[in-house]
Each structure stands twice: as C-alpha cells, then as structure tokens.
mmCIF file of the N, C-alpha and C atoms, coordinates in Angstrom:
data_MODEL
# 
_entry.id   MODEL 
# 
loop_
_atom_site.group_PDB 
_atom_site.id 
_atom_site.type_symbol 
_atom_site.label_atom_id 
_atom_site.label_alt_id 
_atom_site.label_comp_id 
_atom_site.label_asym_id 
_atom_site.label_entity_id 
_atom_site.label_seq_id 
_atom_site.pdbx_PDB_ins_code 
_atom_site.Cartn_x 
_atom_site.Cartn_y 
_atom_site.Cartn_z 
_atom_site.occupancy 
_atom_site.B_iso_or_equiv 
_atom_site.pdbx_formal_charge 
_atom_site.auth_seq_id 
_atom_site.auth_comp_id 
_atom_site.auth_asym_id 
_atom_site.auth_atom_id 
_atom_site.pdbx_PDB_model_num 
ATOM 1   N N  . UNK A 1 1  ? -3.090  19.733  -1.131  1.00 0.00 ? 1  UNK A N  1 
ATOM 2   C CA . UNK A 1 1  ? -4.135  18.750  -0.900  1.00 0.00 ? 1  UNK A CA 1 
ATOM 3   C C  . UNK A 1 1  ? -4.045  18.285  0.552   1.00 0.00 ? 1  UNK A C  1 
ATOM 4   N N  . UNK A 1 2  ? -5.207  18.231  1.249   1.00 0.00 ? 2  UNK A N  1 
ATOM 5   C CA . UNK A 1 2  ? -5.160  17.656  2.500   1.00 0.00 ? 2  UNK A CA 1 
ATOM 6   C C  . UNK A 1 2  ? -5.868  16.214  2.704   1.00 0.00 ? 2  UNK A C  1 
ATOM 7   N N  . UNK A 1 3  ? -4.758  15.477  3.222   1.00 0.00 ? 3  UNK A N  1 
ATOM 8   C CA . UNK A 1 3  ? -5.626  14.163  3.136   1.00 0.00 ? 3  UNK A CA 1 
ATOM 9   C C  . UNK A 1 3  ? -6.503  13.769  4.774   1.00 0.00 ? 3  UNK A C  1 
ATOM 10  N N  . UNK A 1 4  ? -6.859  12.576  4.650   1.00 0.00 ? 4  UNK A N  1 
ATOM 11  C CA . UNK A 1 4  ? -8.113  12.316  5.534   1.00 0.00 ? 4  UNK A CA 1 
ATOM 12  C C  . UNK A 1 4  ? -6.732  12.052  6.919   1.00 0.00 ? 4  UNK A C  1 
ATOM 13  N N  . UNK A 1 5  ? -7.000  11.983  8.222   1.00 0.00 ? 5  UNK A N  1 
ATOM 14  C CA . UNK A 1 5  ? -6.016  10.800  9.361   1.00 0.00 ? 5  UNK A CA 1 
ATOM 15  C C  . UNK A 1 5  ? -5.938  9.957   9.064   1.00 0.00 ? 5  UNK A C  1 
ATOM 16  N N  . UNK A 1 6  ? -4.875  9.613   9.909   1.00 0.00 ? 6  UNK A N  1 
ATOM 17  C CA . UNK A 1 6  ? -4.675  7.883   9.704   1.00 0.00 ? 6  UNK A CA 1 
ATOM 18  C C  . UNK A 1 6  ? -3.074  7.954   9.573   1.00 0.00 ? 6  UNK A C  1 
ATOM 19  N N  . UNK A 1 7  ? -2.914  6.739   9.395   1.00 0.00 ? 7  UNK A N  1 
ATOM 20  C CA . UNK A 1 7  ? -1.486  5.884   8.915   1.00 0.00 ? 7  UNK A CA 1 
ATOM 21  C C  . UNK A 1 7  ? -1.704  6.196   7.567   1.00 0.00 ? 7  UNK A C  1 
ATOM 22  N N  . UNK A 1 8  ? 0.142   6.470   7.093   1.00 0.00 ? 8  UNK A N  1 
ATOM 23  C CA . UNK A 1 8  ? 0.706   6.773   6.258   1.00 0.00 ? 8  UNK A CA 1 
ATOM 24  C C  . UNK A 1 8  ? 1.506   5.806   5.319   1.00 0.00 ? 8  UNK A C  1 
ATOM 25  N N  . UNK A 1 9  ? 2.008   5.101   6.186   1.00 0.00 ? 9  UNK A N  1 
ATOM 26  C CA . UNK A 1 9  ? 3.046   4.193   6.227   1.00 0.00 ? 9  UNK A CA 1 
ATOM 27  C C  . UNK A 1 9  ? 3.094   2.684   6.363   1.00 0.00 ? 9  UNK A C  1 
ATOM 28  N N  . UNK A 1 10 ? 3.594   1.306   5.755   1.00 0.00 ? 10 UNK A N  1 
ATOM 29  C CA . UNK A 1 10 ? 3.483   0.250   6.457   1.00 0.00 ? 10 UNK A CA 1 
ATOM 30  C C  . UNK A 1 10 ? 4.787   -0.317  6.448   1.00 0.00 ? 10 UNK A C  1 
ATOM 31  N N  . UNK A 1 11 ? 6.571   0.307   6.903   1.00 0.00 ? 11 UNK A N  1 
ATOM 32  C CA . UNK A 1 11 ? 7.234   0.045   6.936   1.00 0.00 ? 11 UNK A CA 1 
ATOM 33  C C  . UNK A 1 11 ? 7.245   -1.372  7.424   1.00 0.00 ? 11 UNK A C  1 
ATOM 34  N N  . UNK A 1 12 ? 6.975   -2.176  8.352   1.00 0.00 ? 12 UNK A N  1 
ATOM 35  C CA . UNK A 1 12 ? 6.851   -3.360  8.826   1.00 0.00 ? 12 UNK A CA 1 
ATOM 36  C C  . UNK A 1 12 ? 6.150   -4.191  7.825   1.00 0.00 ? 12 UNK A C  1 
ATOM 37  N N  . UNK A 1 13 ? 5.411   -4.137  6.831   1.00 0.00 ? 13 UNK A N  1 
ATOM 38  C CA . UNK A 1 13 ? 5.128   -5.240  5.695   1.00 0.00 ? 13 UNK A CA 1 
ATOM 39  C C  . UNK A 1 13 ? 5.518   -5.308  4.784   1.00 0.00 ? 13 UNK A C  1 
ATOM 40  N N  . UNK A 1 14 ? 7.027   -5.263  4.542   1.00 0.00 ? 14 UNK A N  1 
ATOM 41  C CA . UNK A 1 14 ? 7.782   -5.444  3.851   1.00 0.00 ? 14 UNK A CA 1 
ATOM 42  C C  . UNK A 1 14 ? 8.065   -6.841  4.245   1.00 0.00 ? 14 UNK A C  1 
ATOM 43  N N  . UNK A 1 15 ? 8.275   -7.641  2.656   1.00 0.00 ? 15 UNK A N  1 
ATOM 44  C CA . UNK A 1 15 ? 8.263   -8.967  2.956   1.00 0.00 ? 15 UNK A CA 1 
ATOM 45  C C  . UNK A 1 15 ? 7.212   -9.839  3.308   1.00 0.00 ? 15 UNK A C  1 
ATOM 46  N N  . UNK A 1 16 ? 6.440   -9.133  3.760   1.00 0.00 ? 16 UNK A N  1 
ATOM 47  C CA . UNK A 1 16 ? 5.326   -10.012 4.262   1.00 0.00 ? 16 UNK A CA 1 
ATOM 48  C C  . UNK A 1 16 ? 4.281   -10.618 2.674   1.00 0.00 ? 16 UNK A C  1 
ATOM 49  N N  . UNK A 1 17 ? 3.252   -11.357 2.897   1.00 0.00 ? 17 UNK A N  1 
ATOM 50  C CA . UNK A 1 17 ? 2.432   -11.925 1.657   1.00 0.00 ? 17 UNK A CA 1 
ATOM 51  C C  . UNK A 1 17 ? 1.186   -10.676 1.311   1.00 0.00 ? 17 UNK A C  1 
ATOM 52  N N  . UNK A 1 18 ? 1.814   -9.617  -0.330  1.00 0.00 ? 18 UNK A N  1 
ATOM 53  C CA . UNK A 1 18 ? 0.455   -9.025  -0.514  1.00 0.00 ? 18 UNK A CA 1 
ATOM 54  C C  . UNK A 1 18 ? -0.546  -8.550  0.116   1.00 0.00 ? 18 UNK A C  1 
ATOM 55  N N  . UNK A 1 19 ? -1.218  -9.773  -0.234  1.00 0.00 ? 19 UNK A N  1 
ATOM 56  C CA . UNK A 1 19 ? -2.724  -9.796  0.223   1.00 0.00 ? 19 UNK A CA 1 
ATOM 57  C C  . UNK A 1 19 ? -3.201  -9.567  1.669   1.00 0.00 ? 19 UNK A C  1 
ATOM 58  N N  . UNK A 1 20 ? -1.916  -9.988  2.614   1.00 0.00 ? 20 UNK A N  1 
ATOM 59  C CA . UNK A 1 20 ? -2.452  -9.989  3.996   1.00 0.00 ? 20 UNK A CA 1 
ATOM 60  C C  . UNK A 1 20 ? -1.721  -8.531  4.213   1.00 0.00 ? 20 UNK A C  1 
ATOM 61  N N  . UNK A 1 21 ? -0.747  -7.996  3.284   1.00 0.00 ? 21 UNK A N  1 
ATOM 62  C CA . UNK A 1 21 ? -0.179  -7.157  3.735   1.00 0.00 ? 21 UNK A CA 1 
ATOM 63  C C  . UNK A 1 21 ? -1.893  -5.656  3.476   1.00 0.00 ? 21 UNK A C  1 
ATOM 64  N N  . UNK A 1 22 ? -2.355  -5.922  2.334   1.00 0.00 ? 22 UNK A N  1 
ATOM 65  C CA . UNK A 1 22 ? -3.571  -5.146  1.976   1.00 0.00 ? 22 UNK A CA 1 
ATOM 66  C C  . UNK A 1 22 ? -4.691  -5.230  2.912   1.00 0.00 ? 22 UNK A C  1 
ATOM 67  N N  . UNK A 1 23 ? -4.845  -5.965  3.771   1.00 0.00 ? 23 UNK A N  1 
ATOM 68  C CA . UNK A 1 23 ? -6.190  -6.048  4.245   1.00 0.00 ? 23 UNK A CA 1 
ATOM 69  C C  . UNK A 1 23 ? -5.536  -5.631  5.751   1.00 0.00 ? 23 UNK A C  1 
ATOM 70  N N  . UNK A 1 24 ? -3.933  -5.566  6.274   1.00 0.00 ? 24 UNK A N  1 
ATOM 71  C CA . UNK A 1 24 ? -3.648  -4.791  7.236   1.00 0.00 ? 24 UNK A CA 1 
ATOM 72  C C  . UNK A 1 24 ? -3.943  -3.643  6.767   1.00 0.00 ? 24 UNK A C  1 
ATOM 73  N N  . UNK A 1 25 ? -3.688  -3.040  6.235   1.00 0.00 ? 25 UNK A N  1 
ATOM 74  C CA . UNK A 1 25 ? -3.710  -1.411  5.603   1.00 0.00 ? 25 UNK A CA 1 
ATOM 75  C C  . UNK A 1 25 ? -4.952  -0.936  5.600   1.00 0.00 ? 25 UNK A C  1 
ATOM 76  N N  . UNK A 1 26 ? -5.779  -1.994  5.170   1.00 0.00 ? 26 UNK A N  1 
ATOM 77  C CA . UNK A 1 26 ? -7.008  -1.291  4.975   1.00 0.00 ? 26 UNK A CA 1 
ATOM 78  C C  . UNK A 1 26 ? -7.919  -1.267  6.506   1.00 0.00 ? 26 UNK A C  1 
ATOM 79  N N  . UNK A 1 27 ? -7.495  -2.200  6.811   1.00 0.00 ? 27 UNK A N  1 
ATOM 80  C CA . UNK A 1 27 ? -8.089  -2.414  8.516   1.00 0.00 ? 27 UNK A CA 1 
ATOM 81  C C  . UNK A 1 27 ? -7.000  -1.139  9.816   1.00 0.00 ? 27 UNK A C  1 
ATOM 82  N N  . UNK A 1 28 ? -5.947  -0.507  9.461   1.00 0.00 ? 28 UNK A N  1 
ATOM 83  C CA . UNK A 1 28 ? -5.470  0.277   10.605  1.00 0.00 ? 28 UNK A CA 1 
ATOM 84  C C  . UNK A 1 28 ? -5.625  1.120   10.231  1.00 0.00 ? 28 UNK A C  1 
ATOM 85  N N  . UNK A 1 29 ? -5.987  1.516   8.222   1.00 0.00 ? 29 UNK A N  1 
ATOM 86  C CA . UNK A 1 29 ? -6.765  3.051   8.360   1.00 0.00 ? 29 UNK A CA 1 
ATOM 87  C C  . UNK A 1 29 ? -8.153  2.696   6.899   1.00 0.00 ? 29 UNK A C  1 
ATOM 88  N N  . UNK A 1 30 ? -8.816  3.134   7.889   1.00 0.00 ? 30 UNK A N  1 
ATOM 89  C CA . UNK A 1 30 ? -10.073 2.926   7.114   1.00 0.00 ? 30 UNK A CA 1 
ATOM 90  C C  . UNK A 1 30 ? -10.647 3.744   5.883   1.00 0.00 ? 30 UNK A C  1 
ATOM 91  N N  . UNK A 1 31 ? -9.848  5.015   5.618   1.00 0.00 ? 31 UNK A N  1 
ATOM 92  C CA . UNK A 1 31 ? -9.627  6.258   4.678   1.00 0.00 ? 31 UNK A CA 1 
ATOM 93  C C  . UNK A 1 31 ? -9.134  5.974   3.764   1.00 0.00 ? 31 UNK A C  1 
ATOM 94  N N  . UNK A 1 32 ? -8.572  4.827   3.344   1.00 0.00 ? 32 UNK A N  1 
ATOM 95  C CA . UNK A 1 32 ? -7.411  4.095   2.265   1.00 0.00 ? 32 UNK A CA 1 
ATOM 96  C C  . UNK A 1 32 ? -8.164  2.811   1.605   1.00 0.00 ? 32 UNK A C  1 
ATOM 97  N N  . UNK A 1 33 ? -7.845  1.926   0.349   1.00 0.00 ? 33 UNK A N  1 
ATOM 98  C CA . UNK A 1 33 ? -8.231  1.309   -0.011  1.00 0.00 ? 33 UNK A CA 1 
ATOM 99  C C  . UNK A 1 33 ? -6.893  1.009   -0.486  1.00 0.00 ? 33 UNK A C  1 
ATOM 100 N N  . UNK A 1 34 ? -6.360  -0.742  -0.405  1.00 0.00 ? 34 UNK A N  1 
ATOM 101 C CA . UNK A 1 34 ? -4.942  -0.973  -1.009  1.00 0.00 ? 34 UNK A CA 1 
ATOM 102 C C  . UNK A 1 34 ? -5.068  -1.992  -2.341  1.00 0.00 ? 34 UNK A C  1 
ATOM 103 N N  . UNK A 1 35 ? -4.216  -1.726  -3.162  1.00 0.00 ? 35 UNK A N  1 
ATOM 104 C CA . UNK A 1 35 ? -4.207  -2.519  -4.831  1.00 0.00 ? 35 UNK A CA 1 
ATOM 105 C C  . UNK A 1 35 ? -2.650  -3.406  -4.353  1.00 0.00 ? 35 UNK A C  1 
ATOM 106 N N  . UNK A 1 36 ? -2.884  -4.155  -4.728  1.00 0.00 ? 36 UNK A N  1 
ATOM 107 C CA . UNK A 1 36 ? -1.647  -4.962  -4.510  1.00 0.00 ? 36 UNK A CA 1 
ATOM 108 C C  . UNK A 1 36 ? -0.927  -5.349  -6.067  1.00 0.00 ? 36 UNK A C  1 
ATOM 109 N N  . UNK A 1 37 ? -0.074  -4.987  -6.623  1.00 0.00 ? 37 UNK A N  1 
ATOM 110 C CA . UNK A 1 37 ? 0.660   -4.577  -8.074  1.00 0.00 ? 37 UNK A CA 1 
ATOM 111 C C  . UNK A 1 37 ? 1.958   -5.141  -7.857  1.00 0.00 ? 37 UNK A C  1 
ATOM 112 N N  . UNK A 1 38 ? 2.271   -5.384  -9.489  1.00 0.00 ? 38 UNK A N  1 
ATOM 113 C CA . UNK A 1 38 ? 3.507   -5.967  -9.281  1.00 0.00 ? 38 UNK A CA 1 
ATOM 114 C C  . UNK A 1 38 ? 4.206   -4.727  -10.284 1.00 0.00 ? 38 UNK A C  1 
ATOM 115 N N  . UNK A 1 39 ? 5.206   -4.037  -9.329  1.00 0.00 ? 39 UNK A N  1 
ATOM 116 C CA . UNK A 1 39 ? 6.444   -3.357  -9.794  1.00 0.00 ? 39 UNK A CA 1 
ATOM 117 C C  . UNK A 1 39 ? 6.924   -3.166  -11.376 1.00 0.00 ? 39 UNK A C  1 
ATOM 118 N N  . UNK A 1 40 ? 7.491   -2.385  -12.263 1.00 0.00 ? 40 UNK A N  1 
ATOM 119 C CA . UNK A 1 40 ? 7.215   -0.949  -11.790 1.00 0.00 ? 40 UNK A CA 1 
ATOM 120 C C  . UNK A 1 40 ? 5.671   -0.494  -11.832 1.00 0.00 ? 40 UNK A C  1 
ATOM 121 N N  . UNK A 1 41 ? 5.706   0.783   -11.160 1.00 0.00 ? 41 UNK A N  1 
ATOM 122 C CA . UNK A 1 41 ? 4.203   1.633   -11.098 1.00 0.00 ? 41 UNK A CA 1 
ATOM 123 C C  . UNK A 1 41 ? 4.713   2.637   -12.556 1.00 0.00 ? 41 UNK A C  1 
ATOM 124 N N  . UNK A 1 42 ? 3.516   2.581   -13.227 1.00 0.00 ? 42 UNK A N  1 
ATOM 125 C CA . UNK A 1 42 ? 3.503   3.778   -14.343 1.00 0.00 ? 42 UNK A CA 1 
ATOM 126 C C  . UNK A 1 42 ? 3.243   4.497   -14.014 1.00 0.00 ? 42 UNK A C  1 
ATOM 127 N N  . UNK A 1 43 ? 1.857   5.027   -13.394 1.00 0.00 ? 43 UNK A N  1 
ATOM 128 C CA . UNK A 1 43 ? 0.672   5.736   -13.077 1.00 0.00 ? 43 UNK A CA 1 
ATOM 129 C C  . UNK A 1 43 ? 1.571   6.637   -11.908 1.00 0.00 ? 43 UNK A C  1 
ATOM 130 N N  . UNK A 1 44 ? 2.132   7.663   -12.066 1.00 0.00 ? 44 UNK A N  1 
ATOM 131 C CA . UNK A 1 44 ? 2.351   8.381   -10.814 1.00 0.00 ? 44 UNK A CA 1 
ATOM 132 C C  . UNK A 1 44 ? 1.508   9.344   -10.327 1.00 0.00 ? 44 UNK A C  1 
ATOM 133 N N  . UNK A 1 45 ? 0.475   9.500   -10.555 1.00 0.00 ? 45 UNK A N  1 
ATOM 134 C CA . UNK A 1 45 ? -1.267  10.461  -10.557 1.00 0.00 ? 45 UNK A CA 1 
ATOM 135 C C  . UNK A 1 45 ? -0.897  9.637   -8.839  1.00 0.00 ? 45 UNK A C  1 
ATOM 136 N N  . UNK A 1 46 ? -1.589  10.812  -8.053  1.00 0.00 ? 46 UNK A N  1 
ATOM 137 C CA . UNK A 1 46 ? -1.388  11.038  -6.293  1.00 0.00 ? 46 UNK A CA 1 
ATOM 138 C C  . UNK A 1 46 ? -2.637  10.580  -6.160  1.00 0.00 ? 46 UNK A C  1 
ATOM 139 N N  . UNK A 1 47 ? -3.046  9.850   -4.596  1.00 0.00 ? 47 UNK A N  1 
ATOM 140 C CA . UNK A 1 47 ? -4.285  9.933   -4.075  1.00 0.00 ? 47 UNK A CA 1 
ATOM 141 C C  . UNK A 1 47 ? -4.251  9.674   -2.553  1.00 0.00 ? 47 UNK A C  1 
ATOM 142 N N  . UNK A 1 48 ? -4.735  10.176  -1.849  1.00 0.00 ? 48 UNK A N  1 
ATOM 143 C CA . UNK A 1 48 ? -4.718  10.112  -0.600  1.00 0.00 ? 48 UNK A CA 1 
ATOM 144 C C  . UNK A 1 48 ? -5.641  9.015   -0.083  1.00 0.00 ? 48 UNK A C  1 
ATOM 145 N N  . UNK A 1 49 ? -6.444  8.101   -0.878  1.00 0.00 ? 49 UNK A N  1 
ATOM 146 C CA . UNK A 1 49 ? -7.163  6.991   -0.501  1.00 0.00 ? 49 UNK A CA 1 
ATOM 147 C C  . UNK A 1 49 ? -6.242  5.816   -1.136  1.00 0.00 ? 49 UNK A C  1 
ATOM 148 N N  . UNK A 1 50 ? -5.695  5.822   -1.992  1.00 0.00 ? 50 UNK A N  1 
ATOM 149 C CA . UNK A 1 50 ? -4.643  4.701   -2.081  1.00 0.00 ? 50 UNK A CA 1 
ATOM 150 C C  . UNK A 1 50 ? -3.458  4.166   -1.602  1.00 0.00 ? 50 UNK A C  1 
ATOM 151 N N  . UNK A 1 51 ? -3.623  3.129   -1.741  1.00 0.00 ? 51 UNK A N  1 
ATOM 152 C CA . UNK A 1 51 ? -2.314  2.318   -1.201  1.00 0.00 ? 51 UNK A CA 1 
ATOM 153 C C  . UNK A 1 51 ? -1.724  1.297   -1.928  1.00 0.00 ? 51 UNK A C  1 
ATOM 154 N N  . UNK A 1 52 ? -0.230  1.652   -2.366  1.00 0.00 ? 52 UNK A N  1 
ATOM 155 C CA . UNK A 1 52 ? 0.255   0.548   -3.517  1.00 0.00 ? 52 UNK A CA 1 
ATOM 156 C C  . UNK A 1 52 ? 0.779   -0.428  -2.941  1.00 0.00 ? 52 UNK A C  1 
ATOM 157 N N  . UNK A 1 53 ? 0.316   -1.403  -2.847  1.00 0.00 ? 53 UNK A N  1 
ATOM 158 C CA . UNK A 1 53 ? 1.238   -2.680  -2.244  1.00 0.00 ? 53 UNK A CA 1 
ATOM 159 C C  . UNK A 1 53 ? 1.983   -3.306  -3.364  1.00 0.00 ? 53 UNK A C  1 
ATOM 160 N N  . UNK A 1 54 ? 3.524   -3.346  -3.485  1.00 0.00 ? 54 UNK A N  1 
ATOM 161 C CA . UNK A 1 54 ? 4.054   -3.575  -4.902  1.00 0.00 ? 54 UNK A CA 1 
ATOM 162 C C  . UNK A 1 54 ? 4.841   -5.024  -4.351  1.00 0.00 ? 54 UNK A C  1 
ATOM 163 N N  . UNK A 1 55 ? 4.530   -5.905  -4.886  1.00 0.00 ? 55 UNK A N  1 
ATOM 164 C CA . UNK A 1 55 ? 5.179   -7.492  -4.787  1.00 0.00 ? 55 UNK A CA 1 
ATOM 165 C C  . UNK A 1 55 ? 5.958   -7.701  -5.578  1.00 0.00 ? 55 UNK A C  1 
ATOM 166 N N  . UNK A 1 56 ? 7.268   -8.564  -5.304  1.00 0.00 ? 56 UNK A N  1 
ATOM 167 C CA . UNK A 1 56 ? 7.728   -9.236  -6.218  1.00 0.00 ? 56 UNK A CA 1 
ATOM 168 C C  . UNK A 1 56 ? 7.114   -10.433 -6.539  1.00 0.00 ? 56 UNK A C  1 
ATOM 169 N N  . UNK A 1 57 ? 7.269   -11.522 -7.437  1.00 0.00 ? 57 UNK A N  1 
ATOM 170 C CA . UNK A 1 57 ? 7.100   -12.638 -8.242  1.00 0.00 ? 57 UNK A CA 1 
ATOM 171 C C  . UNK A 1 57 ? 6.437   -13.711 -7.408  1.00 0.00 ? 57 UNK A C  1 
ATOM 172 N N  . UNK A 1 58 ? 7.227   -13.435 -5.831  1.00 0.00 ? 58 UNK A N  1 
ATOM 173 C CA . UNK A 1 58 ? 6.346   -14.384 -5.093  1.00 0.00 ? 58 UNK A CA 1 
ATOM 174 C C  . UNK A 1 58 ? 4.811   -13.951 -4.617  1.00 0.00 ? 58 UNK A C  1 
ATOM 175 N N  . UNK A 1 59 ? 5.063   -12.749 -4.496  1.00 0.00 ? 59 UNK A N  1 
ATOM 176 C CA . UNK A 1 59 ? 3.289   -12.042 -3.847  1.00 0.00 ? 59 UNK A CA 1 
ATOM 177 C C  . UNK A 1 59 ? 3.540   -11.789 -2.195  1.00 0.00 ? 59 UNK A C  1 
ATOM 178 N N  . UNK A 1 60 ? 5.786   -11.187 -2.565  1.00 0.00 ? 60 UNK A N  1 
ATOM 179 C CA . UNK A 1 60 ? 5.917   -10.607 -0.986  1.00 0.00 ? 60 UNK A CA 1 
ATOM 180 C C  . UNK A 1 60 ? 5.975   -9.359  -1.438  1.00 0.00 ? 60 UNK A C  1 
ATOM 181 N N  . UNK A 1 61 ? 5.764   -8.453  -0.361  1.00 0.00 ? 61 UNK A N  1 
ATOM 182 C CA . UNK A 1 61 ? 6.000   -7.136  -0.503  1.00 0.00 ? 61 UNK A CA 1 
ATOM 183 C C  . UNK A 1 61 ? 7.465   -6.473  -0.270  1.00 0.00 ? 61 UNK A C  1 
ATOM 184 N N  . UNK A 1 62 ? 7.616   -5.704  -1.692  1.00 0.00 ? 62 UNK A N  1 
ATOM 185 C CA . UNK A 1 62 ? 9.098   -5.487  -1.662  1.00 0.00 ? 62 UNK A CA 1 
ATOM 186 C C  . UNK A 1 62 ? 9.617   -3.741  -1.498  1.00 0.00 ? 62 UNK A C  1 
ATOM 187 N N  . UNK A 1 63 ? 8.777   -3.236  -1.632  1.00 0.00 ? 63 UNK A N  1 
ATOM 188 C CA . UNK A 1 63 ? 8.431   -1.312  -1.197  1.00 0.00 ? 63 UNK A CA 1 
ATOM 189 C C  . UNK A 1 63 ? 7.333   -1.305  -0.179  1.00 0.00 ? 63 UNK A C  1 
ATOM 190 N N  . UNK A 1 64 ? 8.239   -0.451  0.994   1.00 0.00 ? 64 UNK A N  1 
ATOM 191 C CA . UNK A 1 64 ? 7.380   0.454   2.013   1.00 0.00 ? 64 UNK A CA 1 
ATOM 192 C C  . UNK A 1 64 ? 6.117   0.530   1.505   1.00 0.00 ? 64 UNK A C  1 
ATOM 193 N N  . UNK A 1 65 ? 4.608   0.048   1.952   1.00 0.00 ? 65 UNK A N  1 
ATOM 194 C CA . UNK A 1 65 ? 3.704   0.377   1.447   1.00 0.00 ? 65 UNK A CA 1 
ATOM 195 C C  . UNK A 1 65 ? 3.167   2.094   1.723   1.00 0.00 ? 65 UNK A C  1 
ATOM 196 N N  . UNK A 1 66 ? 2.345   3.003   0.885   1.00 0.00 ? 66 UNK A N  1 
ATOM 197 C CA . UNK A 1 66 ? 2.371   4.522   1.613   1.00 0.00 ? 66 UNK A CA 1 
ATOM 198 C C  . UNK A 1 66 ? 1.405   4.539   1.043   1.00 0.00 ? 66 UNK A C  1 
ATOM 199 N N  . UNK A 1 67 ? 0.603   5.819   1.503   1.00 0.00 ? 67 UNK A N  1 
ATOM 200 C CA . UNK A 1 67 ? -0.381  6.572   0.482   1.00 0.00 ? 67 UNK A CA 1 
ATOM 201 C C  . UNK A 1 67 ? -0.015  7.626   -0.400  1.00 0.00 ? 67 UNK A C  1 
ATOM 202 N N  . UNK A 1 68 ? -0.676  7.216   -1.357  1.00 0.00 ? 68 UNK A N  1 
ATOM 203 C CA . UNK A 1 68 ? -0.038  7.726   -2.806  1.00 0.00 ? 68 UNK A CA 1 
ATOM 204 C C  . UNK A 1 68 ? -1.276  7.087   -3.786  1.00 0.00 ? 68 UNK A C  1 
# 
C-alpha cells in the first residue's frame, strides 16, 4: 500500500492535551484525519489517513501519535 506525503509521526506530543495534540496532526499533514481514543486499541485494520491519538485518563497523550 502506498500512502499519500506528509508526516508520519508526532513524537513531540506526547504528553501534551488530546485534542490540541489532534488538530496539530491534522494541520502539519492534511492527508490524515486524527481520533483521539483512550488505550487499548482493538481495531488493528491499517489506514494511511488515520491517526490514533491514545490518552490516558487525563486527555494527555501517552503513545507516539503515527499513521495507522
């Protein structure tokens, strides 16, 4: 599968709040759309337009956000 350019990765929003961490992601690549979820992920089905933002309890981000 070949996905679209862009950023892959949001090593640096870790920790940071969710929501602001999702609307970075979606604003430095525009090919992606981010869900912000709370941990574990069931669903391991791939997509090259998603982005899991996984929070702990507070609504920080606690996994590297990626596309997947």
């Amino acid at each position: 599968m070949e996905c679209p350019p862009g950023k892959w990765a949001w090593p640096e929003l870790v920790g940071k709040d969710g929501n602001v961490a999702a609307a970075i992601i979606e604003k430095e690549n525009k090919n992606v759309y981010a869900i912000v979820t709370k941990g574990p992920i069931i669903d391991a089905s791939f997509s090259c337009y998603r982005v899991r933002v996984i929070v702990d309890e507070n609504g920080k981000v606690i996994v590297i956000p990626n596309i997947g």
